[in-house]
N, C-alpha and C positions, 0 to 999 in steps of 0.2 A: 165869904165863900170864894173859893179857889174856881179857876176857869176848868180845872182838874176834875172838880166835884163836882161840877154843872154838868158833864159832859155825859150822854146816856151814853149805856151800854148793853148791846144786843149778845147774848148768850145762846151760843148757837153749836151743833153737833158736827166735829171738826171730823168724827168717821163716818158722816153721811154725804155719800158722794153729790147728790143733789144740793142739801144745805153747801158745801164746798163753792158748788160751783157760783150759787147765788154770792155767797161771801166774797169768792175773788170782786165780782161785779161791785159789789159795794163797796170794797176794799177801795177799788181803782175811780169810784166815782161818788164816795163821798166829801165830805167840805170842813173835815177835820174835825166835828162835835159829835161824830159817833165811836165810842170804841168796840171795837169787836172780839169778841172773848171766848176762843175755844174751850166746853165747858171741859174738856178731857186733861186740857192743861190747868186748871184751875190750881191752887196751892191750898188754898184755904177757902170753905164756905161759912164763913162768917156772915150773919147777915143776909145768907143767901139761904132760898128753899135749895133741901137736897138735890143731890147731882141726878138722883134717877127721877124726880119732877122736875128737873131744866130739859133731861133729854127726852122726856117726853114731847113736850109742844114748844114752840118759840117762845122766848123770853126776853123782855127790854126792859130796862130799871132806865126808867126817863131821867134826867138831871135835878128832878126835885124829887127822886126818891120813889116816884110812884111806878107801881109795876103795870106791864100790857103782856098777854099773853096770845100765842096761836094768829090769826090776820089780822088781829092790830097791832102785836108785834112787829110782824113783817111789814105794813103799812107805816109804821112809824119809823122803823127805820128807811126806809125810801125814803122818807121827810127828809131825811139828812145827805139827800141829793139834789142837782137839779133835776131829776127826771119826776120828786116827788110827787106833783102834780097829776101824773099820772096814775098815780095807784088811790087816790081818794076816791075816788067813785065806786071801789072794793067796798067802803065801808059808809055806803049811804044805805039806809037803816033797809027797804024790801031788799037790795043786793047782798047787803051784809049778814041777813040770817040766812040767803043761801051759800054763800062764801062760805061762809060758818059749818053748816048744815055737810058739805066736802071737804074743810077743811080736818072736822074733827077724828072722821073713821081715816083719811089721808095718816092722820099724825098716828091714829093707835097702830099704824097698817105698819107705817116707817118705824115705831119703835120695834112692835113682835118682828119684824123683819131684820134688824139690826142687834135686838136684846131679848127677842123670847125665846128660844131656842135654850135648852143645854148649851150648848157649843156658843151662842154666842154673851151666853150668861157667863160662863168659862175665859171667852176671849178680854169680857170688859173686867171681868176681879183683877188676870193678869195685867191691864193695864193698855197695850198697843198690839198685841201679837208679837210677847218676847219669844214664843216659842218657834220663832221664822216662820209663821204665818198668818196673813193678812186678817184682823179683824173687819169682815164684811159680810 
């Protein structure tokens, strides 16, 4: 197995200004074993759940294959910093089902916000906002 293959990869919403701004952070302070994979650029979902349950909740496909979704996604990829340490105690098992508990109406809030709408169901078929305007 290739150092390629081992490597996880966090699948993350490149139109969601908040997920963005996390990504740069992790972008700039990870340690090279995490790839980060805007799901809007995707080529192919091969292998992958569809693109409308990745932009649903956070998704990480660890290096052996296994999936983490919604704050152990996100907890896991921090792992792939030095700051990971910090974010375990998210997911000690009383903190983690309340983390859990706001995490999950957070994610359905970000997608109807981003993709429930007409207009922004319209914006995502299109693709970016080829019509000269911002899908947000």
């Amino acid at each position: 197995m290739t150092d390629a293959s081992m490597k996880a990869t966090l699948y993350y919403d490149g139109q969601c200004s908040l997920c963005a701004g996390e990504i740069q952070r992790l972008a700039r302070l990870q340690q090279g074993s995490l790839a980060l994979q805007d799901i809007h650029a995707l080529n192919s979902t091969e292998n992958l759940p569809d693109r409308d349950t990745l932009l649903r909740t956070l998704h990480l496909r660890t290096g052996n294959g296994d999936w983490l979704t919604g704050a152990d996604a996100n907890v896991a990829a921090w792992q792939h910093t030095r700051h990971g340490w910090l974010w375990r105690w998210l997911r000690w098992p009383v903190i983690a089902s309340i983390v859990d508990a706001f995490y999950a109406p957070w994610a359905r809030w970000r997608y109807r916000r981003l993709y429930g709408s007409p207009e922004a169901q319209a914006c995502r078929a299109r693709g970016d906002g080829s019509d000269d305007r911002p899908c947000s």
